[in-house]
gemmi code that builds the backbone of each chain (N, CA, C; Angstrom):
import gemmi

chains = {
    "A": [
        ("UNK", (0.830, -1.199, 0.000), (0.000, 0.000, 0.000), (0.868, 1.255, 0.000)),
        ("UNK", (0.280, 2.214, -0.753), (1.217, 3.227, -0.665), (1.270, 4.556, 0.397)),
        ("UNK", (2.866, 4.877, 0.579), (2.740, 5.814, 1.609), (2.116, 6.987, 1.685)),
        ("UNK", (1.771, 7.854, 2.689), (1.176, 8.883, 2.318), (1.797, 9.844, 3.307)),
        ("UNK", (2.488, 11.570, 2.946), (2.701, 12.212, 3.781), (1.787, 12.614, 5.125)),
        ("UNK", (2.310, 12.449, 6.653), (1.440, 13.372, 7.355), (1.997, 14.686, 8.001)),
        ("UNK", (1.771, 15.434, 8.612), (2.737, 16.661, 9.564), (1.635, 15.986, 10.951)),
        ("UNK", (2.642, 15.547, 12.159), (2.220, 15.820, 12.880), (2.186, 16.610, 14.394)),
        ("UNK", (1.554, 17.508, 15.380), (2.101, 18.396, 15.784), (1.782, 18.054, 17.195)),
        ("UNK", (3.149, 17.780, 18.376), (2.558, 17.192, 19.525), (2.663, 18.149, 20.515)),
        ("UNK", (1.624, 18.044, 21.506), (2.062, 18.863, 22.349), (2.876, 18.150, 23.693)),
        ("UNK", (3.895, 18.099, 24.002), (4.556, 17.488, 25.411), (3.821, 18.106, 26.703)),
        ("UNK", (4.407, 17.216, 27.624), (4.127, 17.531, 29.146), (5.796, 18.404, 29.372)),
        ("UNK", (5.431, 19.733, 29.930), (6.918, 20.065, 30.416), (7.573, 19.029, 31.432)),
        ("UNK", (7.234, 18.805, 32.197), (7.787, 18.103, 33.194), (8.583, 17.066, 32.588)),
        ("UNK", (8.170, 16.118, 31.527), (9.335, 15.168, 30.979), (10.193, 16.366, 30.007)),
        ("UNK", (9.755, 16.301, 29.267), (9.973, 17.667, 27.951), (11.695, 18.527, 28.352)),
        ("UNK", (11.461, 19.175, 29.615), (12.371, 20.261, 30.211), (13.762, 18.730, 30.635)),
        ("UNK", (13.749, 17.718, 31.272), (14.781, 16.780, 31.557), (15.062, 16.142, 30.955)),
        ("UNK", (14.449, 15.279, 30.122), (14.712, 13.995, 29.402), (14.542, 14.557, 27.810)),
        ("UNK", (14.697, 15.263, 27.521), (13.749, 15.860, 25.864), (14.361, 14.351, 25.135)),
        ("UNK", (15.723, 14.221, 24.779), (16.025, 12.840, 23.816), (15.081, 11.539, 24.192)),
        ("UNK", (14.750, 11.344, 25.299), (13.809, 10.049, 25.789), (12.766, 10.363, 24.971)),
        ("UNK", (12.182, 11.156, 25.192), (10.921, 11.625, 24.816), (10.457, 11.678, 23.674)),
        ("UNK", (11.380, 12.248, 22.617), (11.540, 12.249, 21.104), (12.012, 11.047, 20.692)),
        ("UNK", (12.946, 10.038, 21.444), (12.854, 8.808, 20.470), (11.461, 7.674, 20.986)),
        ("UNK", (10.909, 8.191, 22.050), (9.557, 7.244, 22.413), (8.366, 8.183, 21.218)),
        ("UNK", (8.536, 9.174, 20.852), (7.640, 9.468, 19.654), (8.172, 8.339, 18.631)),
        ("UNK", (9.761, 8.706, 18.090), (9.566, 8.058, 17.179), (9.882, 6.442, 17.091)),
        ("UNK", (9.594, 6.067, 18.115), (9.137, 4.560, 18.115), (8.461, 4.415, 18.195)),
        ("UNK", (7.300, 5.167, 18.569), (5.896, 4.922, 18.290), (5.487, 4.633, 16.642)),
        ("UNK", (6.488, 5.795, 16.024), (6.230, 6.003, 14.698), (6.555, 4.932, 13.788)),
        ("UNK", (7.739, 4.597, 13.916), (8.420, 3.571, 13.639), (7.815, 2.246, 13.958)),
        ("UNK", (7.337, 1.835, 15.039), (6.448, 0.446, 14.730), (5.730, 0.320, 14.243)),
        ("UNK", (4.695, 1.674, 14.035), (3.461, 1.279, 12.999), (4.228, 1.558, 11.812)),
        ("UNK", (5.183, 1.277, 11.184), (5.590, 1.474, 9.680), (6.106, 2.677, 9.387)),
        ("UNK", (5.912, 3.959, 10.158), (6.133, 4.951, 9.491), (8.066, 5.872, 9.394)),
        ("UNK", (8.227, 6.015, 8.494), (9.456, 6.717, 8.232), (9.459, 7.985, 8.712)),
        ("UNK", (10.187, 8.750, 9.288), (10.684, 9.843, 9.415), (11.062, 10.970, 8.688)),
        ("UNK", (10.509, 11.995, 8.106), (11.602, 12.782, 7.314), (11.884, 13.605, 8.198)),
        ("UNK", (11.465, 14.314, 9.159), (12.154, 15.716, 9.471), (11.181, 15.450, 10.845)),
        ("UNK", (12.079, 16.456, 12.101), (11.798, 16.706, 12.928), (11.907, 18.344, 13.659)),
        ("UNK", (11.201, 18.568, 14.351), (11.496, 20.066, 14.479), (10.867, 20.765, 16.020)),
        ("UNK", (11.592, 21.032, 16.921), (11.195, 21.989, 18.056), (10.885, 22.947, 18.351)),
        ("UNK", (9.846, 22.999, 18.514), (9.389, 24.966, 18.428), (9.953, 25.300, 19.940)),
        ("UNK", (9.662, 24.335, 20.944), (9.896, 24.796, 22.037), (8.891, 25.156, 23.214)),
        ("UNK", (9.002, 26.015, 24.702), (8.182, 25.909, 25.494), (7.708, 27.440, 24.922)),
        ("UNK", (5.939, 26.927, 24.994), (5.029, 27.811, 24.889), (4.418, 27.891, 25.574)),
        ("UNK", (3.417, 29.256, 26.467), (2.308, 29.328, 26.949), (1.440, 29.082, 26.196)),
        ("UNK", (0.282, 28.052, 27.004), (-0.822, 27.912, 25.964), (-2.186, 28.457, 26.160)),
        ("UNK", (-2.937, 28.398, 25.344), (-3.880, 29.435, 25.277), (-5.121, 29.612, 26.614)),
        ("UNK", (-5.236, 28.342, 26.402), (-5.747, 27.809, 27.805), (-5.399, 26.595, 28.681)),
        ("UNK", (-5.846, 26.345, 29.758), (-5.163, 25.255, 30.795), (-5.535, 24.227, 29.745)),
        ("UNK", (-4.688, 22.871, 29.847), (-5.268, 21.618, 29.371), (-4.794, 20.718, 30.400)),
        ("UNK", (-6.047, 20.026, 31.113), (-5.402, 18.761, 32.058), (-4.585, 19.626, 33.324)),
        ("UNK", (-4.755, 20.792, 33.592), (-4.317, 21.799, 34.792), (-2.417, 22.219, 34.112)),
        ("UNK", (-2.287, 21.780, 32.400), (-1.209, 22.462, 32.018), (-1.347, 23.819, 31.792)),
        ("UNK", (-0.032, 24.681, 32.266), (-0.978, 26.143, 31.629), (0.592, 26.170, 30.631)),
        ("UNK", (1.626, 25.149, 30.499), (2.789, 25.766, 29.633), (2.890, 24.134, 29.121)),
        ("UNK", (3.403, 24.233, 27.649), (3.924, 22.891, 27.132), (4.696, 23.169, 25.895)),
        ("UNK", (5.069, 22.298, 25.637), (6.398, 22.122, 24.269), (5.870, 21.349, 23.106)),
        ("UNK", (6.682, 22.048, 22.089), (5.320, 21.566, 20.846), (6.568, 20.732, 20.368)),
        ("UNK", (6.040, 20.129, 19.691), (7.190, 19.280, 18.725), (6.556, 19.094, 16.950)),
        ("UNK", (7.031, 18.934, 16.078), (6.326, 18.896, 15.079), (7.428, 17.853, 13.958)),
        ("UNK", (6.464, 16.905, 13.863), (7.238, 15.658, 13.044), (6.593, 15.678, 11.679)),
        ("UNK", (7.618, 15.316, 10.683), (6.841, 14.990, 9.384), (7.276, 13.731, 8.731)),
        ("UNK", (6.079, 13.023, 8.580), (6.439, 11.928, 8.319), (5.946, 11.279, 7.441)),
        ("UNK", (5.653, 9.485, 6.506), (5.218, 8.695, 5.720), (4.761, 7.889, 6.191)),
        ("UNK", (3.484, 7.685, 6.134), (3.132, 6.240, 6.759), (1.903, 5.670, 6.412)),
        ("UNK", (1.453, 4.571, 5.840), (0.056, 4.084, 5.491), (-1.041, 4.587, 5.895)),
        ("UNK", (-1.767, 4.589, 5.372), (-3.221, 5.106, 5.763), (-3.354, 4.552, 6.789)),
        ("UNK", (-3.689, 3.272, 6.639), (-4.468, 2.173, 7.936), (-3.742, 2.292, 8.827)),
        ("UNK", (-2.222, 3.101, 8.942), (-1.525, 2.807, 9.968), (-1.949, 4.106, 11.422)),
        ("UNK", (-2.581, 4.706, 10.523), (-2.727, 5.577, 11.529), (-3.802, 5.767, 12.532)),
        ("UNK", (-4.823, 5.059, 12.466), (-5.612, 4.922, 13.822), (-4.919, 4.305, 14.640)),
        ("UNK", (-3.785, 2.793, 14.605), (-3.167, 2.831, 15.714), (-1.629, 3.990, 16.054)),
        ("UNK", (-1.456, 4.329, 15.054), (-0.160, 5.570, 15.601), (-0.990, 6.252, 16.862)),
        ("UNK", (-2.237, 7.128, 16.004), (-3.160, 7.600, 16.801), (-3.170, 7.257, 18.246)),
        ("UNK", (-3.865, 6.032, 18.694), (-4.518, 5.291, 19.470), (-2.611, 5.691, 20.803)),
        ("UNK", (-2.066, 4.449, 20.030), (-0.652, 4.824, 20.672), (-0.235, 6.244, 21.876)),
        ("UNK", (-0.921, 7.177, 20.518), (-0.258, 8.717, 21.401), (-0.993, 9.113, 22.075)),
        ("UNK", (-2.369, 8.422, 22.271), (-3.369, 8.765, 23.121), (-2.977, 8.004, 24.737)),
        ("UNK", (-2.073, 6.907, 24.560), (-2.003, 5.965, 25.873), (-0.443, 6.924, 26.002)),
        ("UNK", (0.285, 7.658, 25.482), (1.298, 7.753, 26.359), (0.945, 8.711, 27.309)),
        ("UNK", (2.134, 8.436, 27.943), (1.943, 9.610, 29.406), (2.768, 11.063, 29.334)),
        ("UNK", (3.801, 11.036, 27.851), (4.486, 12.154, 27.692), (3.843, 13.305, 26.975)),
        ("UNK", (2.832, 12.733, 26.302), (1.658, 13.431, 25.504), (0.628, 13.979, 25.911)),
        ("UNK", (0.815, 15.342, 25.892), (-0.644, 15.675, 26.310), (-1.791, 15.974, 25.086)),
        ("UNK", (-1.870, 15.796, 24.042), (-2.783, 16.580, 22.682), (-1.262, 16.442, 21.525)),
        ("UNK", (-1.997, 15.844, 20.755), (-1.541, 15.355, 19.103), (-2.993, 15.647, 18.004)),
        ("UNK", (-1.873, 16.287, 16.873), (-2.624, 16.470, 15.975), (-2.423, 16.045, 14.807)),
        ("UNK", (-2.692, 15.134, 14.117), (-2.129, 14.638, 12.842), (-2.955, 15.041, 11.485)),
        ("UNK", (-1.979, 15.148, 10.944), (-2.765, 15.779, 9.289), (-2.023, 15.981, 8.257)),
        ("UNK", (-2.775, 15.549, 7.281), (-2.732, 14.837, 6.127), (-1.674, 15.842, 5.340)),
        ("UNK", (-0.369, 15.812, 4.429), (0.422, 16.695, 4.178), (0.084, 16.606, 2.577)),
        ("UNK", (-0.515, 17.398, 1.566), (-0.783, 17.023, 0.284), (0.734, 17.338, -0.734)),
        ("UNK", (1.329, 18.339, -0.500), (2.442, 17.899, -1.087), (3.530, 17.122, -1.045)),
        ("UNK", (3.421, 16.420, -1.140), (4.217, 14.991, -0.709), (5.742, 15.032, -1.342)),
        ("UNK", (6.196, 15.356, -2.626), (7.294, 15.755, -3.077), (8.055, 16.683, -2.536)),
        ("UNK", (7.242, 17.964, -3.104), (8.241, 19.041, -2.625), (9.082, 19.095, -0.962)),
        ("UNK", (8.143, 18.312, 0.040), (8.975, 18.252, 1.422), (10.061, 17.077, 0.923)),
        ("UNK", (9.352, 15.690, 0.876), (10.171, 14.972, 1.255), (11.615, 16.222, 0.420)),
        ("UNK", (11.625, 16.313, -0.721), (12.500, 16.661, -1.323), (13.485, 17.488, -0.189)),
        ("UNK", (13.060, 18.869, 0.045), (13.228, 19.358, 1.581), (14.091, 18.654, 2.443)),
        ("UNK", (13.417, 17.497, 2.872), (13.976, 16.684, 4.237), (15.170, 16.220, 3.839)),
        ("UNK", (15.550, 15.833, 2.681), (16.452, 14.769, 2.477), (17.483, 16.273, 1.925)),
        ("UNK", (17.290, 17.218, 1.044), (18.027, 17.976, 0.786), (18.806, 18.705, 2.104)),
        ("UNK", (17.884, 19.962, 2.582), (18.473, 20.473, 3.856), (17.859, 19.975, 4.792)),
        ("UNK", (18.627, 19.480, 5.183), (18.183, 18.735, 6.950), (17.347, 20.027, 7.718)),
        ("UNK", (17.726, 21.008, 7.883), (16.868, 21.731, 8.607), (16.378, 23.255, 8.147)),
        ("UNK", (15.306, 22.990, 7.146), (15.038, 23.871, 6.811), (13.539, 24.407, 6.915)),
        ("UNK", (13.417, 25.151, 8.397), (12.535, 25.525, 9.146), (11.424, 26.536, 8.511)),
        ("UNK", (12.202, 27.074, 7.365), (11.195, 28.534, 6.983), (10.504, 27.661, 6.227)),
        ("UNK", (10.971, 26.762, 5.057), (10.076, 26.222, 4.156), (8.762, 25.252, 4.425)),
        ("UNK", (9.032, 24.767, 5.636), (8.232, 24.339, 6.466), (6.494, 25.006, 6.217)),
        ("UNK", (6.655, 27.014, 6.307), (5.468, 27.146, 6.620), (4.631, 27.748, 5.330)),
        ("UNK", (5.289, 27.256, 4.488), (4.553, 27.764, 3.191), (3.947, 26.465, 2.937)),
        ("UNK", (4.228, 24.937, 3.151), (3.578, 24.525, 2.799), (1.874, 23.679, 3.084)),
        ("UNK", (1.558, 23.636, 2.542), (0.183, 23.819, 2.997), (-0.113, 22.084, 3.502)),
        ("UNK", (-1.895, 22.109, 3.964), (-2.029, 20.779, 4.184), (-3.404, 20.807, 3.828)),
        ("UNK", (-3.893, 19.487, 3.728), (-5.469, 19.405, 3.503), (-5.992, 18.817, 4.606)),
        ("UNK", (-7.224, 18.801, 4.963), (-7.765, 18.607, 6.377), (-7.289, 17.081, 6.624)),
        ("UNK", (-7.259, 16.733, 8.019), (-7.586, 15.213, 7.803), (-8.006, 14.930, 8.797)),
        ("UNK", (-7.013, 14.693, 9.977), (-7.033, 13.626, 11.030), (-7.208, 14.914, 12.419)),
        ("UNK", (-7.964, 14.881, 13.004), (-7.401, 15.163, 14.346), (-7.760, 14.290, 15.568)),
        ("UNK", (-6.682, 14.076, 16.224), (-6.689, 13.129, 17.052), (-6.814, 13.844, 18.377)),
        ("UNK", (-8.239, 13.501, 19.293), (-8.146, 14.256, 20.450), (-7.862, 12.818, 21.553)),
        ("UNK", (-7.608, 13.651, 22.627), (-7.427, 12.999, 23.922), (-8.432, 12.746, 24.489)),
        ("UNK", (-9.637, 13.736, 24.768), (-10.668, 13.721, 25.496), (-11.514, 13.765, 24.516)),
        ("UNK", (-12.730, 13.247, 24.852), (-13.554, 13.243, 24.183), (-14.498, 14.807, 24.102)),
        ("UNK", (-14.081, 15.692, 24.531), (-14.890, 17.012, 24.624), (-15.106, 17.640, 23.045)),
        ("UNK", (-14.453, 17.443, 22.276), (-14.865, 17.871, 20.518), (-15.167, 16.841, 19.508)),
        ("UNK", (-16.315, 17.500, 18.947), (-16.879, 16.281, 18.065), (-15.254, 15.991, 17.247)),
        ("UNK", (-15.677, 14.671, 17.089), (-14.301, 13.931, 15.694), (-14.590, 14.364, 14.664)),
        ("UNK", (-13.477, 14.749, 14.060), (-13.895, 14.942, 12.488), (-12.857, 14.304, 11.771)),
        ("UNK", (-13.309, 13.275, 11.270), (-12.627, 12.293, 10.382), (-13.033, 12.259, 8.903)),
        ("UNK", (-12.066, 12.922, 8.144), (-12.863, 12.827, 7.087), (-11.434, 12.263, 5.895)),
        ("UNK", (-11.369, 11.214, 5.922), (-10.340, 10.506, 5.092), (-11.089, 10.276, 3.458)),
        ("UNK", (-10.234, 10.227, 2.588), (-10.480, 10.906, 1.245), (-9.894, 9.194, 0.926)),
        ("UNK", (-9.160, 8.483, 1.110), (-8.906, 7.600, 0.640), (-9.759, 5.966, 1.684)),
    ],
    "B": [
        ("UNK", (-12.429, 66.594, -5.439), (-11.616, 65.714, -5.566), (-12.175, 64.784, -5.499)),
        ("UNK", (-12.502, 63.706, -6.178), (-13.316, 62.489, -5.714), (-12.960, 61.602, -5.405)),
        ("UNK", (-13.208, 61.207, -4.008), (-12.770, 59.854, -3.614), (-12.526, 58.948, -4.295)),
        ("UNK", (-11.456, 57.698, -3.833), (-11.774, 56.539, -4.607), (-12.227, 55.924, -4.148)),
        ("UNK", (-13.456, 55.305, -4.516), (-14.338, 54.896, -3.744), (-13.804, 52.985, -3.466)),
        ("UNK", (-13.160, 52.317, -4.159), (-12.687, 50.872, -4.133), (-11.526, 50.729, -4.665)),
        ("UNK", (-10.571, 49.961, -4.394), (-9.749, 49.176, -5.334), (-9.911, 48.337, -5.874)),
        ("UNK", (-9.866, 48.618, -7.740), (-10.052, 47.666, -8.493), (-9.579, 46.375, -8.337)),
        ("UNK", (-8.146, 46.221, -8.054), (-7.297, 45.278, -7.550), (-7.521, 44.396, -6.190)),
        ("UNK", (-8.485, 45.283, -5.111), (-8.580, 44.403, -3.777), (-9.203, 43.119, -4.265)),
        ("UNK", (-8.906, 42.295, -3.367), (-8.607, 40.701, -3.442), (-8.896, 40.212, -2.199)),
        ("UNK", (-9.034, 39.287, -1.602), (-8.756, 38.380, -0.581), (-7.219, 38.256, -0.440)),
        ("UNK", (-6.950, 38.351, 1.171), (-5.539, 38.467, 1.773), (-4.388, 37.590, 1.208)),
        ("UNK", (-5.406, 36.659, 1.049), (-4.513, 34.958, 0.838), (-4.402, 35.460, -0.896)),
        ("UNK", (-5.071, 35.794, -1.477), (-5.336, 35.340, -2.971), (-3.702, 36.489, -3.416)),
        ("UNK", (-4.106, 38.024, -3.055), (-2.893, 38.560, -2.773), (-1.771, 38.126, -2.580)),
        ("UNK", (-1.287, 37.064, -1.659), (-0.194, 37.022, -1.239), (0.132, 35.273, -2.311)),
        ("UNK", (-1.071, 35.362, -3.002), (-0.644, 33.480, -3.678), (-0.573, 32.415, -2.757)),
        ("UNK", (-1.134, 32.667, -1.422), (-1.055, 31.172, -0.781), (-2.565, 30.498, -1.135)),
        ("UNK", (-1.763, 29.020, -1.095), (-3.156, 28.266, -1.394), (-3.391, 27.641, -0.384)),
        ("UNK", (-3.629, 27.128, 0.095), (-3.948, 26.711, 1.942), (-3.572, 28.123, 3.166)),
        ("UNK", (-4.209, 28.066, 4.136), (-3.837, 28.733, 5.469), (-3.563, 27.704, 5.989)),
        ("UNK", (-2.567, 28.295, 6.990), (-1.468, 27.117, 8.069), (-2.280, 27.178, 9.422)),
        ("UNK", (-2.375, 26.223, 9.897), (-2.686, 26.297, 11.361), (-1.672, 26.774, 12.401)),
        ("UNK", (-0.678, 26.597, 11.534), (0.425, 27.173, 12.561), (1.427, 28.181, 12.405)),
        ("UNK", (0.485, 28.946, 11.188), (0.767, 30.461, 11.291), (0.238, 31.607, 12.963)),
        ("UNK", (0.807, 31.612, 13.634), (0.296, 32.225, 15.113), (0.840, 34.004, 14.568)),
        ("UNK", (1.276, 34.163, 13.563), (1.755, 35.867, 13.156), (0.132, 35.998, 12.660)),
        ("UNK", (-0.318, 35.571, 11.665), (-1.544, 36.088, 10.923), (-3.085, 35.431, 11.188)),
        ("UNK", (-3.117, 34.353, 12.219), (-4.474, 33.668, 12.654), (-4.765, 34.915, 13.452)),
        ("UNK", (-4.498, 35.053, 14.435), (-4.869, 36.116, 15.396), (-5.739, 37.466, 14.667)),
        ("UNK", (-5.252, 37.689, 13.428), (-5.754, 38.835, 12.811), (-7.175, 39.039, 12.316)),
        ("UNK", (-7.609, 37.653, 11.607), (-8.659, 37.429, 11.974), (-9.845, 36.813, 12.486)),
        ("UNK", (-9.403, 37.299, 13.544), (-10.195, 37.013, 15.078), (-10.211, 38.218, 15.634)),
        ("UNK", (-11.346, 37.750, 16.259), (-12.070, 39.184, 16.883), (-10.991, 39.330, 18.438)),
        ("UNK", (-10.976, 40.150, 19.049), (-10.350, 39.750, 20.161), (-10.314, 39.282, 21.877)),
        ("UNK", (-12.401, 38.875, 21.320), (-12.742, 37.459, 22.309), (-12.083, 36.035, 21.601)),
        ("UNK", (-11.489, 36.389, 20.193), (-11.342, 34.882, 20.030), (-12.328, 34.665, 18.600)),
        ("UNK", (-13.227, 35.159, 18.457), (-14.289, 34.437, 17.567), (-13.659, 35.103, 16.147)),
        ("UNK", (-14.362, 34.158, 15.336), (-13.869, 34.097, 13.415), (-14.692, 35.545, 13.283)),
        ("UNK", (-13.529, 36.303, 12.366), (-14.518, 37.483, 11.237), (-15.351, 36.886, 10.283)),
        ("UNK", (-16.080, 37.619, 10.167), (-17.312, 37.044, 8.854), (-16.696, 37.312, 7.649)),
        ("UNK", (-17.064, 36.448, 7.024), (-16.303, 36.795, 5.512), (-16.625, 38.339, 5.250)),
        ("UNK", (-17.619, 38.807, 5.195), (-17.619, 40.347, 5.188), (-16.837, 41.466, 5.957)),
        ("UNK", (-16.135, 40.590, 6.752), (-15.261, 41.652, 7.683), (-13.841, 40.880, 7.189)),
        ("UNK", (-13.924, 40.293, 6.958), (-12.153, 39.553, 6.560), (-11.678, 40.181, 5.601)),
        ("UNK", (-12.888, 40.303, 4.735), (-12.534, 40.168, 2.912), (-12.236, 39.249, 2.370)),
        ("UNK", (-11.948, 37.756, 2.715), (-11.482, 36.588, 2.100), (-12.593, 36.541, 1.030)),
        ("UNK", (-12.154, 35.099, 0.445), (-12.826, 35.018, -0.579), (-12.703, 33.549, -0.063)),
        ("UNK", (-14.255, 32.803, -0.755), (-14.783, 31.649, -0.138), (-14.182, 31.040, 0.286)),
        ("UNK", (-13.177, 30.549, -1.105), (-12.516, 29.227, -0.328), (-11.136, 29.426, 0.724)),
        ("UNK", (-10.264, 30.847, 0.731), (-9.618, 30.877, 1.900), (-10.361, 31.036, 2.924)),
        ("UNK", (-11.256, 31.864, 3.324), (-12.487, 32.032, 4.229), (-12.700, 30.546, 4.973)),
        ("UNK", (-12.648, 29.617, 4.048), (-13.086, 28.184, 4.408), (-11.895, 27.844, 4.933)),
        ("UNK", (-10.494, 27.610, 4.476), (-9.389, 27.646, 5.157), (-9.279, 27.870, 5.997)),
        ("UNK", (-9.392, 29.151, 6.189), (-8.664, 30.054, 7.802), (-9.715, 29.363, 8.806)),
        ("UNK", (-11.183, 29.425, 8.688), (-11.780, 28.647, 9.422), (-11.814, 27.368, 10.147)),
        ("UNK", (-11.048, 26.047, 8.865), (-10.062, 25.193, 9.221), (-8.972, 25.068, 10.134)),
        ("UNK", (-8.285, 25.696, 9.546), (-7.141, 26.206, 10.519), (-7.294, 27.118, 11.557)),
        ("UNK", (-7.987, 27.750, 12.325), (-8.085, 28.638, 13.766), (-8.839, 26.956, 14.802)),
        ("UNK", (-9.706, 26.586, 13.945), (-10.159, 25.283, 14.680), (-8.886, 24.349, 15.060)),
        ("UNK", (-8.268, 24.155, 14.258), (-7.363, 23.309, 14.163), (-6.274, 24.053, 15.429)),
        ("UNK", (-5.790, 25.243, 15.350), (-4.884, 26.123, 16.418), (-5.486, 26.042, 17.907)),
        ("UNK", (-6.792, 25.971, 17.661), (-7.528, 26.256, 19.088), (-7.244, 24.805, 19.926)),
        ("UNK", (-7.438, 23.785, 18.649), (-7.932, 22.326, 19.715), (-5.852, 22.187, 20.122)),
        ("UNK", (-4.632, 22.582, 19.486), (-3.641, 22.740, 20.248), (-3.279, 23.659, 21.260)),
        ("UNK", (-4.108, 24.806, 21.392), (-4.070, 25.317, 22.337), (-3.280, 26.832, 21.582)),
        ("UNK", (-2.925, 27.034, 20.142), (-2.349, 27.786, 20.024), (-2.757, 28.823, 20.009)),
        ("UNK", (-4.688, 28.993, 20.005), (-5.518, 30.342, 20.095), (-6.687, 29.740, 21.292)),
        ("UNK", (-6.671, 31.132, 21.619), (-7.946, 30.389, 22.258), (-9.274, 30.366, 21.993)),
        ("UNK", (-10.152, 29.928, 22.911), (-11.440, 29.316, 22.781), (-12.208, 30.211, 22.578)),
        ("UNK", (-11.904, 31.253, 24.077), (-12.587, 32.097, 24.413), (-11.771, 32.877, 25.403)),
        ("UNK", (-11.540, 34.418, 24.569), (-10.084, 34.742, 25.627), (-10.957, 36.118, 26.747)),
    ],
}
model = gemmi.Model(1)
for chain_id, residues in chains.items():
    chain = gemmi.Chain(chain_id)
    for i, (resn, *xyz) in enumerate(residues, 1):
        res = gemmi.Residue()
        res.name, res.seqid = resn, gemmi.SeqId(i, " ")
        for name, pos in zip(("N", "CA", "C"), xyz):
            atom = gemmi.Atom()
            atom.name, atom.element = name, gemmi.Element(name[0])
            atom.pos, atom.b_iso = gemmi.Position(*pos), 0.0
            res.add_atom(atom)
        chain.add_residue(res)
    model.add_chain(chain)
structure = gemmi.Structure()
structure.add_model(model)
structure.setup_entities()
């Protein structure tokens, strides 16, 4: 089956986030990595105030991965980032230009500006709590 | 002297600038339009044009459920 780009954007718990950050980022991407998915690029925005409390957080660290990975693979990636304990809120979604990044990832390893021009089409959002309707609307 | 009353040229923000999607994780230009409880401009107050209109709407939803705007400030 063929791969399909996603961007996905996590939010951490400071408390692991601020000590362990390498633990933390390779338990993402072993998450990623068992369900099938490849890696292209990884990227730290860093600690943010957030807009409102979540779970009595009022500060957390975003992380933002882009990656390849089967369709079907992603209700359990999903499911996965919902049981960890380093995760507080993940958002996954669907990346439609699929060339021009990978191209990106593999060219300059870190090239942060190009990042925000490119666009995405709706897809996945994966909540924690059940407080917002789901909106799943997969095209394939 | 007579006013000018329009620009022939005005456009939608996005259409102007050639983007074809809005980012959810643009946090420089979501904020702008939003009111500043938080809530979406009407397409009549944005100026977008449908389908960025439909975008940005996408994407502030999408910012809010990370926490990057809020709900209700």
């Amino acid at each position: 089956m063929k791969l399909r780009m996603y961007e996905g954007l996590f939010l951490l718990d400071n408390a692991h986030a601020s000590l362990e950050w390498d633990v933390v980022v390779k338990h993402i991407h072993d998450i990623l990595q068992k369900n099938g998915a490849e890696i292209l690029k990884t990227e730290k925005w860093g600690e943010k105030k957030l807009a409102y409390k979540i779970k009595g957080h009022k500060r957390g660290t975003y992380l933002l991965i882009h990656f390849n990975a089967k369709n079907s693979a992603i209700v359990t990636i999903k499911r996965d980032f919902q049981l960890s304990d380093y995760i507080i809120r993940s958002l996954i979604v669907k990346d439609d230009k699929i060339e021009e990044l990978s191209q990106i990832a593999t060219t300059e390893g870190s090239a942060e500006k190009n990042i925000d021009k490119i666009p995405e089409t709706v897809i996945k959002e994966s909540l924690r709590e059940g407080d917002m309707s789901r909106e799943v609307a997969d095209t394939i | 002297m007579t006013k000018r009353r329009f620009n022939k040229t005005s456009k939608c923000r996005f259409c102007r600038m050639g983007v074809e999607e809005v980012d959810y994780k643009d946090s420089q230009n979501l904020p702008k339009l939003t009111t500043s409880q938080g809530k979406l401009f009407s397409r009549k107050r944005s100026g977008n044009c449908a389908r960025h209109q439909h975008s940005v709407k996408v994407s502030i939803k999408r910012a809010r459920f990370m926490a990057l705007l809020p709900y209700v400030a």
